[in-house]
C-alpha positions in Angstrom: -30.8 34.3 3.7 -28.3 34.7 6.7 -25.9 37.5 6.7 -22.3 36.6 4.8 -20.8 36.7 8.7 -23.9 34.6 10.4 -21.8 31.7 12.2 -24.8 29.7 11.9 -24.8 29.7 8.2 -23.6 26.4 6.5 -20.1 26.2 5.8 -18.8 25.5 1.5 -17.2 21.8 1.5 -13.5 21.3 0.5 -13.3 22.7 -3.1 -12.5 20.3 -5.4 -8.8 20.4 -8.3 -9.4 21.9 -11.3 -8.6 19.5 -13.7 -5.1 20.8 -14.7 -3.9 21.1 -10.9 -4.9 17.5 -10.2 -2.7 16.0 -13.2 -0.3 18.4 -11.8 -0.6 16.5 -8.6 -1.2 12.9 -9.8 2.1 13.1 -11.9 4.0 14.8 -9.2 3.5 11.9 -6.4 4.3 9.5 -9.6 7.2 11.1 -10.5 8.0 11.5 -7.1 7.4 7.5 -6.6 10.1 7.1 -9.4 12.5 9.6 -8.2 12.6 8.0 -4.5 12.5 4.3 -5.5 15.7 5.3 -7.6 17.6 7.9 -5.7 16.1 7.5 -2.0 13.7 9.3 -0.1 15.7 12.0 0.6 16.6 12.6 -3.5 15.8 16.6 -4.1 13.0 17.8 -4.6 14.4 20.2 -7.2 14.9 16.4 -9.3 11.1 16.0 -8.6 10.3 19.0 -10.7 12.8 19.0 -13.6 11.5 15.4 -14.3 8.0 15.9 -14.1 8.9 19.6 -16.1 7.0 21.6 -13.9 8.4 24.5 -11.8 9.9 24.5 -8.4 6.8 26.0 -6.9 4.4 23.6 -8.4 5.9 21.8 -5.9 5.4 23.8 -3.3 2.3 24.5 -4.3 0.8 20.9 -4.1 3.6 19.7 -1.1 4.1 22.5 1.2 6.9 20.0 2.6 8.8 16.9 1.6 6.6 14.9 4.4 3.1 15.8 2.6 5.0 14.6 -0.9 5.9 11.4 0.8 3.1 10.5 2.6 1.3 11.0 -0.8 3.8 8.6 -2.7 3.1 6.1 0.0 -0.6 6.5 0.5 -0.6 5.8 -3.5 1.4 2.6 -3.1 -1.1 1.1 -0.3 -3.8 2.1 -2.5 -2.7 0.1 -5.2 -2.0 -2.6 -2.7 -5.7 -2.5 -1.5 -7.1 -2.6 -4.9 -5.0 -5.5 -6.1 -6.7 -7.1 -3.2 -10.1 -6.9 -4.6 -8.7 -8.0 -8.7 -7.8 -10.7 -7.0 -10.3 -11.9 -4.9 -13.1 -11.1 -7.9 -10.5 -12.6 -10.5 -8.6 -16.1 -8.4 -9.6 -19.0 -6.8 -9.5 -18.1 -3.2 -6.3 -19.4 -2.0 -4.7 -18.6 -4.8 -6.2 -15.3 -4.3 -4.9 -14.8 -1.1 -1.2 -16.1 -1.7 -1.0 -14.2 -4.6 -1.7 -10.9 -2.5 0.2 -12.1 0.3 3.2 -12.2 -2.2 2.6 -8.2 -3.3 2.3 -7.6 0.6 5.6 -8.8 1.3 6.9 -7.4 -1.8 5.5 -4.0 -0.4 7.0 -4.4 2.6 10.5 -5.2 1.6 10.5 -2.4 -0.9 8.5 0.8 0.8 8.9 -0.1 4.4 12.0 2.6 4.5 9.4 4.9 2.6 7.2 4.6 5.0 9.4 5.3 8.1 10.9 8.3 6.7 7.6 10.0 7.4 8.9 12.6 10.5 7.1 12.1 13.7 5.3 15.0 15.3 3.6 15.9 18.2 0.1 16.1 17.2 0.5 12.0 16.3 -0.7 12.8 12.7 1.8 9.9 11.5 0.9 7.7 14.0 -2.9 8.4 12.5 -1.8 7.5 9.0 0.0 4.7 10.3 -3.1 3.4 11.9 -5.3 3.9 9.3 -2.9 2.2 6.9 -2.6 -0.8 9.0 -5.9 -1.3 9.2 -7.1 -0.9 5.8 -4.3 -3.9 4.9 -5.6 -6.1 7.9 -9.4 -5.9 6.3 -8.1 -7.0 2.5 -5.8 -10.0 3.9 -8.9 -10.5 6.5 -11.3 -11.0 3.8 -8.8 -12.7 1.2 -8.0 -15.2 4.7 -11.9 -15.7 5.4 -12.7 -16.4 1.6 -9.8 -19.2 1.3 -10.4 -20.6 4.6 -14.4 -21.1 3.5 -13.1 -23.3 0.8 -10.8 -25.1 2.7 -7.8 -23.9 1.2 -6.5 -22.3 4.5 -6.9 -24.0 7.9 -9.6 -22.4 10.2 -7.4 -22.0 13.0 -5.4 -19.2 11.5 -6.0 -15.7 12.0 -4.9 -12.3 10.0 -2.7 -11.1 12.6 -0.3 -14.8 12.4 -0.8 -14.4 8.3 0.3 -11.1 8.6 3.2 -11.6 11.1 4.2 -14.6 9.5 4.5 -12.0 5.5 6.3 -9.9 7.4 9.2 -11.8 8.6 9.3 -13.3 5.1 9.8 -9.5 4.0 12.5 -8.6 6.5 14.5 -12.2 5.9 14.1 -13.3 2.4 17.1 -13.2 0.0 18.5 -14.4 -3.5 19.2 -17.8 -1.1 15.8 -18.4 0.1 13.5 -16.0 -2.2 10.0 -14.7 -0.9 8.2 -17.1 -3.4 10.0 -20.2 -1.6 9.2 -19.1 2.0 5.4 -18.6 1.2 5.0 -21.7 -0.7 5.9 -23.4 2.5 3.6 -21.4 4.9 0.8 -21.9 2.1 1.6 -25.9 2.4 1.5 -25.5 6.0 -1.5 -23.6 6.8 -3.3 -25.9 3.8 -6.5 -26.9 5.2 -8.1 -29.9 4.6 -8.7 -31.1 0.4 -6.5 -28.4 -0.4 -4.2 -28.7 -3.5 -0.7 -27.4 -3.6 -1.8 -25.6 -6.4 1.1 -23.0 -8.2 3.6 -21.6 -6.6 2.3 -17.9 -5.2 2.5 -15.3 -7.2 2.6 -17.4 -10.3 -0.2 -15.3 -11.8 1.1 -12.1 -10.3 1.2 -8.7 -12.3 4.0 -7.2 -11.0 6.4 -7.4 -8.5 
């Protein structure tokens, strides 16, 4: 057996949350979730606590700072996001799979993107990381939703994720009471239909939550 101090000797991997410390942490980034969508990001964190009933330095504890708390809250919300992705595809038709998500994406977009930006920047690029690795994770779900409508024909062939993508975005950042989301992605969906495609229901018609 190598000596305690060998350098050479293997290494324990991250320890895992006892049980109580990870419901402490789950409900803090839900509460948190709650707390920011209702009072803003920068709500204090001393709310956080009394709301969840936990002390001040459960907090601290679990988020050394308010970035690690939000870039938890937000990492949850693109979870979600991603796993919508796959009820839909395993539950919908494929199109209607695809501008059903498309219609959560833009509703995630509208509603977190100010969440997301409030994460500081810093030298080391640790937010431009997460930002990455968020993007990406997002592009592969709409990529595989786009590929499994446009074998079916309900999607032209000529579109790609980043023009889907572009295209939910500016729906995001321009739709209003006027000229809802819904309305703006029924008519992509009728103009990206490819061919033997039925209108089908408006998107989001099945949707679980806003």
């Amino acid at each position: 057996m190598p000596p305690r101090n060998d350098p050479a000797a293997p290494r324990p991997g991250p320890r895992r949350r006892r049980a109580d410390a990870q419901r402490n942490h789950d409900l803090l980034v839900a509460t948190a979730r709650d707390v920011f969508r209702d009072q803003g990001v920068d709500a204090p964190l001393d709310d956080i606590a009394r709301r969840a009933g936990v002390g001040n330095a459960t907090v601290y504890r679990h988020f050394p700072t308010r970035r690690d708390l939000i870039v938890a809250v937000y990492a949850g919300e693109v979870a979600e996001l991603l796993a919508r992705a796959e009820e839909l595809q395993a539950g919908e038709a494929p199109g209607d799979a695809l501008f059903g998500w498309l219609l959560e994406f833009i509703a995630h977009v509208a509603a977190k993107r100010e969440l997301a930006l409030s994460i500081p920047d810093d030298p080391a690029g640790q937010r431009s990381a997460l930002f990455d690795q968020w993007h990406r994770s997002m592009r592969a779900a709409a990529s595989a939703l786009l590929a499994g409508a446009q074998a079916t024909g309900a999607v032209r062939r000529d579109v790609d994720t980043a023009e889907l993508l572009a295209l939910a975005n500016g729906i995001a950042l321009t739709a209003t009471e006027a000229t809802p989301a819904e309305q703006l992605l029924l008519l992509v969906q009728r103009g990206l239909a490819g061919q033997g495609a039925d209108q089908g229901p408006s998107p989001g018609s099945g949707r679980r939550r806003p």
